[in-house]
N, C-alpha and C positions, 0 to 999 in steps of 0.2 A: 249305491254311492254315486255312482257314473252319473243315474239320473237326475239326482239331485243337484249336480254338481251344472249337468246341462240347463234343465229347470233353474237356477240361479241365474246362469250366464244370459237367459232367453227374457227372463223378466226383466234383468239390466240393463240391456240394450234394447229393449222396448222402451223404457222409461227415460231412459237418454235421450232415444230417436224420435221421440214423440215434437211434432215440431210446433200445432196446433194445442194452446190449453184445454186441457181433459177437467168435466168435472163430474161428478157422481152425486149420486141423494142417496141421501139415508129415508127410511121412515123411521120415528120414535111415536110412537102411539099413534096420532092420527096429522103427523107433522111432516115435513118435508124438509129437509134439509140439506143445504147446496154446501158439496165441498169441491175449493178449489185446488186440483194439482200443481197450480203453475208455482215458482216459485220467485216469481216476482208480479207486483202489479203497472196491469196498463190500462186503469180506468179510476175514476175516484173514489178512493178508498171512502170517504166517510157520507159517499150518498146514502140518503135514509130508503127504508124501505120498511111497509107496514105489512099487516097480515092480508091485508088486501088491496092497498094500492101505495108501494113502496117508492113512490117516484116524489114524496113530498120527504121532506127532512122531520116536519111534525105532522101528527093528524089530530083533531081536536076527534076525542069519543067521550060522551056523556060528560063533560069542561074539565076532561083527561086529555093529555096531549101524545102521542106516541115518541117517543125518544129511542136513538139508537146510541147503544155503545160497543166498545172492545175487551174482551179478555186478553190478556197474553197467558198459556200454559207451556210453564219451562219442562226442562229436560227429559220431552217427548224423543227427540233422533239425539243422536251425538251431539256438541257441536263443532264445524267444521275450523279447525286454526288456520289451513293451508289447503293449497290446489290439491298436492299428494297423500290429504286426509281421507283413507280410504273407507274412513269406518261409516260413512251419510252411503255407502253402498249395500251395508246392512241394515240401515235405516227405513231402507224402501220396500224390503221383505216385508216390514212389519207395518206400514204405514197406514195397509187398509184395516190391518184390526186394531190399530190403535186409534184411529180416530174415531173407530166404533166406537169402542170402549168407553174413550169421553166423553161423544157423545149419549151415551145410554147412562152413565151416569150424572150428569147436569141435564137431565130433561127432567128431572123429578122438580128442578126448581119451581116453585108459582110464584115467589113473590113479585109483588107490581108488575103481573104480566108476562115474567122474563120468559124470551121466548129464541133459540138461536137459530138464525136465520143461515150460516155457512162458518165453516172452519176451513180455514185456510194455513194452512202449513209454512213454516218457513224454518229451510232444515239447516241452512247456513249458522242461523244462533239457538237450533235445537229444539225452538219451542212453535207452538200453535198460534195463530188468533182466532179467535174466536167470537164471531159478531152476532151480535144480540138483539133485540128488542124489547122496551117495556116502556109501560101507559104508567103515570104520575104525574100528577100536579105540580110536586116539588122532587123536580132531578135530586139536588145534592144527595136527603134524606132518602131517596130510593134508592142510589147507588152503594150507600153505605150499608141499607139494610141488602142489596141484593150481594154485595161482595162479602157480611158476614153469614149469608144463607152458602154461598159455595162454599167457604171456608169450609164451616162443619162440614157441609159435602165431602168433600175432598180431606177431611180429618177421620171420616168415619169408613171411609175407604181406603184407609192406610195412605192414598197419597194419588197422585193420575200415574200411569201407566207408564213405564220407559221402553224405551227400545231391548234396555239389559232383558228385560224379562221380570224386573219387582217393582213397586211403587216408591218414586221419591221425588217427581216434580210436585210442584203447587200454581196457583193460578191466582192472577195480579188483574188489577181494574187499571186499564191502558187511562193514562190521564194525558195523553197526548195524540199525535198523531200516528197511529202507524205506516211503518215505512218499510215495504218488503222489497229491495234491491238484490237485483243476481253481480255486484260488481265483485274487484278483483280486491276489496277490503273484509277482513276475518277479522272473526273474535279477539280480544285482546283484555286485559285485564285493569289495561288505561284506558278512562274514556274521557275524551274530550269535550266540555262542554261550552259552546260558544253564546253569547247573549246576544239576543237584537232587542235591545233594552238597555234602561238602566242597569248598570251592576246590581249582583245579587249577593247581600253578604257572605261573610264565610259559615256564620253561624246558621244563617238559613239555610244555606246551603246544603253544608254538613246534613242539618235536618232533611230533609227533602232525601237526600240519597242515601242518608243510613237505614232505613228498612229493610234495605235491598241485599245489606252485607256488611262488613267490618269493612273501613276504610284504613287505607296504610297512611294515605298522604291526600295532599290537598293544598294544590298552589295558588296564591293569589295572581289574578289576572296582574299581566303587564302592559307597560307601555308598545302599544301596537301604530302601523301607519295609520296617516287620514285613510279612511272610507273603510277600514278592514274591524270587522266585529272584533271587541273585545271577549276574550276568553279563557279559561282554567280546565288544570286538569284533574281529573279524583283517580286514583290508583288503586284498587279495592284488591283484596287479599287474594279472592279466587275469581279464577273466569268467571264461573257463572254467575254471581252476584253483576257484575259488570255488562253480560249480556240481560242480564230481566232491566236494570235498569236505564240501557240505551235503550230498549224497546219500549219502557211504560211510559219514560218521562219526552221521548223525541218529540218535538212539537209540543210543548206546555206551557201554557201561557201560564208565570208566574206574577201573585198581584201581593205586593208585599202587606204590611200591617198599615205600615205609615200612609200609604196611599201616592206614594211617588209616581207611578207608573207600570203599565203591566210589561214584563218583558218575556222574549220567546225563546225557548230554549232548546237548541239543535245541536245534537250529541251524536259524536262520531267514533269511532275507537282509533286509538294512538297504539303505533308500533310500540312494544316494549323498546327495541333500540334504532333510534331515527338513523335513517341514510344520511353515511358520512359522520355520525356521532364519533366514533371510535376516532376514525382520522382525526375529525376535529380536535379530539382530548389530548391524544399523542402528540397532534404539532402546538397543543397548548400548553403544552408538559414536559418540554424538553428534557430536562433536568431528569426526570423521573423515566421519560424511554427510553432513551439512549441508553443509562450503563445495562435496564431492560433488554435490549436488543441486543447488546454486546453478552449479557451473559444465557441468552438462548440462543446467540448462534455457537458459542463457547461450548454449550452444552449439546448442541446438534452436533459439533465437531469428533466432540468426545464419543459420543453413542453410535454416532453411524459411521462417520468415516475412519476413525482412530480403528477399529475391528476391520474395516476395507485395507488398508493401508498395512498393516500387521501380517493380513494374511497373503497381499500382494511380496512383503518382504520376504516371508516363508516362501512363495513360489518360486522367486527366485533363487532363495539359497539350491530348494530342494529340485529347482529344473522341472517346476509343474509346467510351466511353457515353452518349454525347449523341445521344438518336434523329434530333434534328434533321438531323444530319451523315451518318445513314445513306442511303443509294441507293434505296431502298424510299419513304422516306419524302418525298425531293426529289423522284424520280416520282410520287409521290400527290401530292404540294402543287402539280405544276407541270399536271399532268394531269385532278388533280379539284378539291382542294380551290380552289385559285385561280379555276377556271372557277364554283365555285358560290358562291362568295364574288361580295357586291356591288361592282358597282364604283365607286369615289368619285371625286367628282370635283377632289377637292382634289390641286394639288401640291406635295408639300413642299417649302423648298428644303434642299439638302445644308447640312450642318453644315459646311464648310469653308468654303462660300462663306459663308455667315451669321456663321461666325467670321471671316472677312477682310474681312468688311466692318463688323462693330461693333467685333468688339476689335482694333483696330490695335496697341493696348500688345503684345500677345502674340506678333508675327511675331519680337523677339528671340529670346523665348521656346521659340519652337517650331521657329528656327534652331537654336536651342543646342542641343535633344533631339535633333534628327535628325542634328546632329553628330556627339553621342554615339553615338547606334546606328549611327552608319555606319561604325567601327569597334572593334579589340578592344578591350576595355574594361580599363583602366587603372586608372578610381577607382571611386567610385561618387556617382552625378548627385543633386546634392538640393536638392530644388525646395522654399521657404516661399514661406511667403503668408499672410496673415487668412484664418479662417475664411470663407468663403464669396466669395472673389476667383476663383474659376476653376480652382483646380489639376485639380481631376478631369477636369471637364469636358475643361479644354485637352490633359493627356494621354489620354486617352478616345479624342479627334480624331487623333493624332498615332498612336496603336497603330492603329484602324481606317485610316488610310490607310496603312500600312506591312504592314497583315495577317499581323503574327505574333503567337504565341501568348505570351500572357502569365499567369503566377501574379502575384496580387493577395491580400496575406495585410494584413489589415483591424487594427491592434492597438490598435483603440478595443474591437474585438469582444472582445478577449484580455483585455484592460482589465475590462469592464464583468462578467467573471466571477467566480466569489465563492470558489472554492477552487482547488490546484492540479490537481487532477483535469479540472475544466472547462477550463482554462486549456489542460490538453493534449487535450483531446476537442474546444476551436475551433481549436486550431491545426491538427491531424490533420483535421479537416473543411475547412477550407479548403487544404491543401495534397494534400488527397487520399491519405491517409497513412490506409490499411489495411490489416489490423485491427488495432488499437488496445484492449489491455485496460485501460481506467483504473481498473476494479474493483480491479485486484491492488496497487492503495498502502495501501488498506486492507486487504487477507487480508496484505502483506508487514509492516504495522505489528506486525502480533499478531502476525508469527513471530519479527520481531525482541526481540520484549519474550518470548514462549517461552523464544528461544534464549537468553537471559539469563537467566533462571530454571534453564537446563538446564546451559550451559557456562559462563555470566559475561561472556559476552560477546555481540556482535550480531554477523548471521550477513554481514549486509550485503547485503540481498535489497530493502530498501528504498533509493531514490534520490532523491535532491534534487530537486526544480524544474528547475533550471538542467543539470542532466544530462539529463532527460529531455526535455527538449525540443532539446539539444543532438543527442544520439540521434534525434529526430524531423527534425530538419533536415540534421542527416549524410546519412539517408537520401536525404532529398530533393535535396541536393546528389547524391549517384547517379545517383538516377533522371534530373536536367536531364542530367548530361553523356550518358545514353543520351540521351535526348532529342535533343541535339545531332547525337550520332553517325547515329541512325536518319535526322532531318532533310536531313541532312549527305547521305548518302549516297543518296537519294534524290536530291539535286538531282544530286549526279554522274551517278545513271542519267540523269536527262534533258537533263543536258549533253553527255554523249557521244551520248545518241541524235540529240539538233540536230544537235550537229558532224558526223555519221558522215550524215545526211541533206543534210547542205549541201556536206558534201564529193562525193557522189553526183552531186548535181546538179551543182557545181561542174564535177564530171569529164565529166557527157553534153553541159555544152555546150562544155567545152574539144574536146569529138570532132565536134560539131559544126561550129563554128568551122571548124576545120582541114577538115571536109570542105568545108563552103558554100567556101575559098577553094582546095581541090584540093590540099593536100596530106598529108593523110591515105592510109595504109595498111596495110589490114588485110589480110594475109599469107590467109588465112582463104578469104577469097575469090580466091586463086588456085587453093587446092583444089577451089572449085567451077566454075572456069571452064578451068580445066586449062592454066596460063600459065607457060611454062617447066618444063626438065626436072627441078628441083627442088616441082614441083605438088603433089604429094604430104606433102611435109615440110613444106608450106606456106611456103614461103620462097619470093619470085619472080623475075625475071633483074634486075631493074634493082628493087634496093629504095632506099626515098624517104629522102634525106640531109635534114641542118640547111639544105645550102645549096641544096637544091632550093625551100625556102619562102622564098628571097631575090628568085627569080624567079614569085614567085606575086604577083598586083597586088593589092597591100597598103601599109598608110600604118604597119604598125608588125607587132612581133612579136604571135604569139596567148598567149604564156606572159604577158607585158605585163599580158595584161586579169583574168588569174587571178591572185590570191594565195593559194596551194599553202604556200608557208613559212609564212603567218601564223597559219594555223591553231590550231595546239599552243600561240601564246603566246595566241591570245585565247582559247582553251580553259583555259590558263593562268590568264587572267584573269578568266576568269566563275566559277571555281571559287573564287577566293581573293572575291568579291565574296560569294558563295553561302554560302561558310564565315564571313565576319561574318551574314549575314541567317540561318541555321539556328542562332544560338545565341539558347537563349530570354530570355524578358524579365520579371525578377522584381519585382515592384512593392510598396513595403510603404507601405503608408496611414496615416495619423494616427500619426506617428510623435512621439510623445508619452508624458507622464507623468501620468496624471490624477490631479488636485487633490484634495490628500488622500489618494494610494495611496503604498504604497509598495513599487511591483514595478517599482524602478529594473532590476534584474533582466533583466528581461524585454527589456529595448532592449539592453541590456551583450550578452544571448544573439545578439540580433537584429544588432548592429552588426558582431559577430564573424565571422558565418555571411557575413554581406554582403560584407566584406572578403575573405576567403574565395574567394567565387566570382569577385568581381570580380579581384583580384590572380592569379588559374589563369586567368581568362580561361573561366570556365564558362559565364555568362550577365552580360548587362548589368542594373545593378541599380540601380531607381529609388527614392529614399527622398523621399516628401512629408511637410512637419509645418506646423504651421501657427504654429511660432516657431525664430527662427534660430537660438537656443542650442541647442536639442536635435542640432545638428549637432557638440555636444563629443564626445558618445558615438561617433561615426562616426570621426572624428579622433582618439580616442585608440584605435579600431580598428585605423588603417588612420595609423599617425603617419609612413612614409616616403613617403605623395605626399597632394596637397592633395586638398581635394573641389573638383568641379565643382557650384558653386554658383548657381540658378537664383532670383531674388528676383523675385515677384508682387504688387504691389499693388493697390488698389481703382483702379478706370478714372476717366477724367473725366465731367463732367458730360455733355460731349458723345457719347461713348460710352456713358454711361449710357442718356440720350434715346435713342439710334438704336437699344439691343438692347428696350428700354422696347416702342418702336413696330414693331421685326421681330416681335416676340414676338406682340402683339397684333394684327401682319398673318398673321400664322401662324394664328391661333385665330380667320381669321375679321370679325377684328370693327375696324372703321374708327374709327379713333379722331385726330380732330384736334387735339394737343393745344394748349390756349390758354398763354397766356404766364403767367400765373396759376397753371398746374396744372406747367407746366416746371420753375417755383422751388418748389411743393411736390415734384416728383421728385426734384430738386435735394439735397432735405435728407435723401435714402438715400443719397445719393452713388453709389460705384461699385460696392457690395460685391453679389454675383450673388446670395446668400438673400433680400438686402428687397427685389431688384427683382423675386427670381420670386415672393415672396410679394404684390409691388402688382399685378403683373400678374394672377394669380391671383384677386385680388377685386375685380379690374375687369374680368375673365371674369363674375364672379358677378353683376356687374348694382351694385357697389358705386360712387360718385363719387371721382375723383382723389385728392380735398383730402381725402374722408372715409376711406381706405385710408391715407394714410399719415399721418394724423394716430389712427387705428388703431394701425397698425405703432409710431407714437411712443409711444404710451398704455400699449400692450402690454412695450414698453422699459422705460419707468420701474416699472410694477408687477416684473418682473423685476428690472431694480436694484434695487432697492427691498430685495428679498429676500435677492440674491445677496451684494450688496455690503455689506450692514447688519447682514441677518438679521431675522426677523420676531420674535423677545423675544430677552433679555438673555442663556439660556441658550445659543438658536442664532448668537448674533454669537460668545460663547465660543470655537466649534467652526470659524470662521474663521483664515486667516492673518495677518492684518491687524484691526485697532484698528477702531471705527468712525471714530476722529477721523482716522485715518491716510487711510482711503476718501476723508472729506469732506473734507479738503483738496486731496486731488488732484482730485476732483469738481469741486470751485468754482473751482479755477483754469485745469480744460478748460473750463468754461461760457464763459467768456469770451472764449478762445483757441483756435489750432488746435491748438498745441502750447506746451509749456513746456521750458526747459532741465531735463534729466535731474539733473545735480548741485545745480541751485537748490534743487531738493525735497527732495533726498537728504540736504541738510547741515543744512535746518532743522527744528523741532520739527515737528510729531511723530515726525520719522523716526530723528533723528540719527544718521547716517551708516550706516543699518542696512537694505540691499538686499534684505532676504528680503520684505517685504511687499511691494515694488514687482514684484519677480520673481513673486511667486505674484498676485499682480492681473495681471501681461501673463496668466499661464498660465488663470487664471479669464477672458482673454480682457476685461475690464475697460477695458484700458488696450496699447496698444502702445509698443517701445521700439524707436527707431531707433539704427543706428551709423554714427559715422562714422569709418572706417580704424580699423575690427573694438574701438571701443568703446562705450560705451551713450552718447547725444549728446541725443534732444528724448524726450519723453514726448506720445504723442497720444492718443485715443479709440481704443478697441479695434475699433470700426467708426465710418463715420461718421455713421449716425442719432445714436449715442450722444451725441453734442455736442448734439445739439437733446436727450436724452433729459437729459441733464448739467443744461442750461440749466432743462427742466421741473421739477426734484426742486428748485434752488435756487430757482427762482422760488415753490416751494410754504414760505407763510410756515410755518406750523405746523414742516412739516420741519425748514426751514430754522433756525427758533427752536432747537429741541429739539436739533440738531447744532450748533448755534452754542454754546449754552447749555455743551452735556457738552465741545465742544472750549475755549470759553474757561476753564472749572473745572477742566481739563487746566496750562492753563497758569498760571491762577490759582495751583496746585498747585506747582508746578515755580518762580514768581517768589516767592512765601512760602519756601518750601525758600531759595532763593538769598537774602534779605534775610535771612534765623535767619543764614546761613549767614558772610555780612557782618558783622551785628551781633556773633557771636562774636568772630569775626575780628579787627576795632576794637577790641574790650574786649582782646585779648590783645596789641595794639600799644599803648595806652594803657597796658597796665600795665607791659610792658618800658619804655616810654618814660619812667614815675613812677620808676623803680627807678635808671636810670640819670642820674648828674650827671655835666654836663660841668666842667672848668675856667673859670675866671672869665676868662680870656684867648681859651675857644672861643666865647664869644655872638657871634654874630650872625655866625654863620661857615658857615651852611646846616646840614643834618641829616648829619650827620657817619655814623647809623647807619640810611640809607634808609627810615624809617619811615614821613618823610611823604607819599612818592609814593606808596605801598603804601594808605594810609590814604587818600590824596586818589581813585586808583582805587575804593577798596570803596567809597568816600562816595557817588561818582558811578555806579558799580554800583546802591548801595541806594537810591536815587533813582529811577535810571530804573526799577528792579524794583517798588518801591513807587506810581511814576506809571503803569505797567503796572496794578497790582493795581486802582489806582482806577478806573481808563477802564473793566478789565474787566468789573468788578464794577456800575460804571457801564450799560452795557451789559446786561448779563446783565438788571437789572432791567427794560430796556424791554424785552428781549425775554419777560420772564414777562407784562409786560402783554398782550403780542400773544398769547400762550399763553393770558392769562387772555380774550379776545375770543372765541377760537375761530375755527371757520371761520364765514367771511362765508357 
């Protein structure tokens, strides 16, 4: 094999390397004959040559003329379609016995002389030529008899010889010129034929080249520029009909019937698809690519990257890229890093204990979650609370002692980004969703505005917000129920592997048992002890019955002490335990609307996807916000089961104290506090930000009273801003009034709370809930309910009451809001006396216009005027006794204005 294999290689690279044409003679009887290897020509093909002096094109012998012509014999080599058509390399194996071959079969010819002078190969289109000689008076009539003498030839020999190894070429009488070129043009099944002539019908046409093969098609010549030959293409069914008839007819002078003119015909082969066809159709075709293009990149998305994307989500629920989690890296930290690390001497205590011993409010709380996670999930759980009351922290606790994996997607994060692109590049970042092009909303902008320019319409390549990230959460819904299943099925391997270890055991000591009380028998060991005539088959003379262990000294049966049946069900039952704890735990944060946005959107996406998983039972799903309304979103999700609703408020004072003094026994630092410094702690109340911020700068070396009279100071500059606005432009850009603020202001200073409708029905509000709603959401002001309606108004935390109390106790302030709310209503009691006074005048003048009868006096107001009139009077009184006090007022407080600060 080796050698053969070299022997190949050695005649291939000869034949290559050969740089000089090579040619060889045959003898056929007493003949010579020249063949050429080259496979192109570089001298003139159709010089004649005679048996004795070939340098004339005729020779006159006995008033015979010698004439020369061409064969072509097809499908002698392969033929070649492309440069990397390997197969013309086994063509050359065989080349010198095939052109034996032909030749020893066409030398039997004699008609009119025929005599072949050389065969010359051309392996580009497969076939031979094959150049001839023969003496006749009349060419035509000699050619026709000499072409049906080969015929039979090559009929009675099954056919010329192929490279395969059987016969199935045949051999054509060249009526043109042969043309053997080495260029960078192959076979094709279009040939192109150009005229230097007259056009040539179709119908002639057709004739002349159907011989050759079945034609598909056949275009009529077009309009071409000046000087460039007209020409047509023929398309024939199979290659090789298309190569025998580029080679017979190249160079044929056509002379039609009519006698028009002869013309010449030069025939090329045509790519099946021209450079640049494709492009050209597609930018001719808008209409038809485009939604083309949109629905295979559609379908690339789905196939390749939607499975990329899926399994990225997975990696991060399950911490496939978290080095932490690698084996590598827990042996280095437990074997080095740990040994070189210092060691301290502090102990912390757990966060569970430190949470059950300050926040007592929260064991509801935290009853209620692990309710929920202990099974399928039905709703989904949503926990409010004031900002900074514990939510995190308390679920924080509650995932780490339960130790499953939870996704935590943040939509304050969502929120605080400034286009839709970000919006899906924080969402994809925290859900683990890659890769993610956010580039392509802008290249899909400009195709859509193209594709309008080109068709009229958009191609639809660009997508909404609310789609895309629908798409980014589809996914991610995917990826958890693998998540699930992979989790899932891993707890099964290790529940059958327990059970199948404890059934093991179970079983060695049920064998025990039975033997420590003697009635155990293992058949086994009568083979080795050779005990009775059955020893052999293991079977013994007296084998051990049920009722031989009646008689064995025993207080109870040995099956008694095992349970064998119970097995499969607590197998049963660890599984279906298993199958709630391996479904993940989705958690969405600040579930909210930020003041002043409007990407209501964004939750509407978010409440959908939530219902979603929860209603299939995908993962449990925790929604925290830090107001109760934002749980409408969820409810109109999710409107055929209620939510489980989780409400957190600020701790008591006593709780407060106790996390006050863990915290600062945590960090160290002994702090005893006096009774003095309790009622300034007091006035942060219970809310977890102002107490970790006291603790914090009572770390720092700061005094009790001076931190949180700090924390106080820092409130009102804040108020100050938020609720007012620092000029007349930025209060503009608020929800709410200034007066509207400072009324609710001054009536917390005083109180813990105030009735919700008291406020709402009087000036400055009247009756109009949107200012009061966007103060809870600026966190301002909280709104209680009672039996799910709006019921007391309190401080949004409860510094803010001491912060309430500071703004109104500052005179200036307090002037200058006093001042713009009394000129408010000042406003409003002028309005309503104009409004009276009209009023009067138009009852007074009905009342001049109108006489009664001398018989109606003193018979009452027959046409209600005067109760109507007695109301406005008493109306424009009290409005007018209003306007006085006000205005009264307003002037002491310009004085206080005009003092200044003390």
């Amino acid at each position: 094999m080796r050698r053969c294999l070299f022997l190949f290689s050695m005649i291939t690279r000869t034949r290559l390397c050969q740089a000089a044409p090579q040619r060889l003679r045959y003898r056929f009887r007493d003949n010579s004959i020249l063949v050429h290897r080259q496979s192109y020509s570089d001298a003139p093909i159709n010089k004649a040559q005679g048996p004795a002096d070939l340098s004339a094109k005729t020779t006159v012998v006995n008033h015979c003329q010698w004439h020369e012509g061409w064969l072509f014999a097809d499908s002698v080599f392969p033929i070649q379609i492309a440069k990397w058509d390997f197969r013309h390399y086994i063509g050359l194996l065989r080349e010198e016995s095939l052109l034996e071959i032909i030749g020893h079969r066409l030398e039997h010819i004699q008609t009119q002389g025929f005599k072949i002078t050389s065969l010359e190969p051309y392996k580009k289109d497969g076939g031979v030529f094959i150049r001839f000689i023969y003496k006749t008076s009349d060419p035509e009539n000699a050619l026709k008899s000499i072409e049906h003498e080969l015929s039979e030839a090559v009929v009675k020999h099954g056919g010329l010889p192929s490279w395969l190894g059987f016969n199935k070429g045949n051999i054509w009488m060249v009526k043109g010129t042969p043309w053997r070129e080495d260029l960078d043009r192959y076979a094709s099944p279009i040939v192109s034929v150009a005229f230097d002539g007259p056009d040539i019908q179709e119908q002639s046409l057709y004739e002349l080249f159907r011989p050759f093969g079945r034609i598909q098609r056949l275009t009529v010549p077009g309009p071409v520029p000046v000087g460039t030959p007209r020409s047509t293409t023929i398309t024939f069914s199979r290659l090789h009909s298309a190569t025998i008839a580029r080679n017979v007819l190249h160079g044929f002078c056509y002379t039609p019937v009519e006698g028009s003119g002869k013309t010449l015909l030069r025939t090329a082969y045509q790519r099946p698809v021209q450079a640049h066809a494709i492009r050209d159709w597609m930018s001719s075709h808008p209409k038809i690519t485009l939604p083309l293009l949109v629905f295979l990149l559609g379908t690339l998305t789905y196939t390749v990257f939607d499975p990329i994307r899926s399994l990225m989500v997975q990696g991060k629920m399950l911490d496939w890229f978290d080095y932490r989690e690698f084996r590598l890296y827990k042996w280095l930290r437990t074997n080095a890093f740990d040994l070189l690390a210092p060691a301290s001497n502090h102990t912390p205590v757990p966060v569970g204990l430190a949470n059950s011993v300050v926040w007592r409010e929260r064991k509801e709380a935290v009853s209620a979650i692990k309710t929920y996670l202990s099974d399928f999930p039905t709703t989904i759980e949503f926990i409010h609370g004031p900002q900074g009351s514990g939510k995190t922290r308390l679920l924080e606790t509650v995932l780490k002692d339960s130790g499953r994996k939870a996704m935590i997607i943040d939509c304050r994060a969502l929120q605080n980004t400034t286009s839709d692109s970000q919006i899906v590049a924080s969402l994809a970042a925290q859900t683990g969703y890659w890769p993610v092009f956010t580039f392509l909303n802008s290249v899909n902008n400009l195709i859509d505005l193209a594709s309008v320019g080109l068709i009229g319409q958009k191609v639809g390549l660009n997508s909404s917000l609310d789609d895309q990230l629908r798409q980014i959460l589809a996914i991610v819904g995917t990826a958890l129920k693998g998540v699930n299943s992979s989790h899932l099925n891993a707890t099964k391997r290790q529940i059958h592997k327990r059970e199948r270890e404890r059934s093991e055991k179970e079983n060695q000591e049920y064998i025990w048992a039975k033997i420590e009380r003697g009635v155990w028998h293992d058949g086994r060991l009568d083979c080795v002890a050779g005990n009775g005539i059955m020893s052999e088959l293991g079977v013994g003379d007296e084998p051990m019955l049920v009722s031989d262990e009646s008689s064995a000294p025993s207080s109870g049966s040995v099956e008694e002490k095992f349970s064998f049946g119970e097995t499969p069900k607590r197998q049963s039952s660890q599984e279906e335990m298993e199958a709630v704890r391996s479904l993940p735990i989705v958690v969405i944060r600040n579930y909210a609307v930020k003041v002043g946005s409007n990407r209501v959107e964004l939750l509407n996406v978010l409440a959908q996807w939530a219902a979603i998983l929860a209603e299939n039972q995908v993962a449990h799903v925790i929604v925290m916000s830090d107001n109760r309304e934002n749980a409408k979103y969820l409810a109109k999700a999710l409107p055929s089961k209620p939510l489980s609703l989780i409400a957190l408020s600020d701790a008591d004072s006593r709780s407060s104290i106790s996390f006050v003094r863990q915290k600062l026994r945590d960090a160290d630092i002994d702090v005893d506090l006096t009774s003095n410094q309790i009622v300034y702690v007091e006035r942060l109340g219970g809310r977890s930000s102002d107490l970790e911020s006291l603790v914090h700068q009572i770390r720092n070396g700061q005094p009790v009273e001076d931190a949180v009279e700090n924390i106080i100071s820092r409130g009102v500059a804040e108020l100050r801003k938020s609720a007012f606005g620092d000029d007349v432009d930025d209060a503009k850009s608020l929800l709410w009034t200034r007066e509207q603020a400072w009324t609710v202001l001054k009536l917390l200073s005083g109180r813990n709370e105030v009735p919700y409708h008291d406020v709402l029905v009087e000036f400055p509000f009247k009756g109009d809930e949107t200012p009061l709603r966007s103060m809870e959401h600026a966190e301002l002001i909280s709104i209680g309910t009672h039996e799910g309606r709006p019921s007391m108004i309190r401080p949004g935390k409860p510094v803010l009451k001491w912060v309430f109390q500071r703004l109104v106790n500052d005179p200036i302030f307090r002037a200058t809001q006093e001042i713009s709310l009394n000129e408010k209503v000042i406003a409003a009691a002028e309005k309503t006396v104009k409004s009276c006074e009209e009023e009067l005048i138009t009852i007074s003048s009905i009342a001049s216009r109108t006489r009664l009868p001398w018989w109606q006096f003193g018979c009452g107001d027959i046409h209600g005027t005067s109760v109507r009139s007695k109301h406005l009077a008493e109306k424009l009184a009290s409005s007018a006794k209003k306007i006085a006090v006000l205005e009264k007022k307003n002037l002491e407080l310009k004085r206080v204005l005009a003092k200044g600060d003390p």
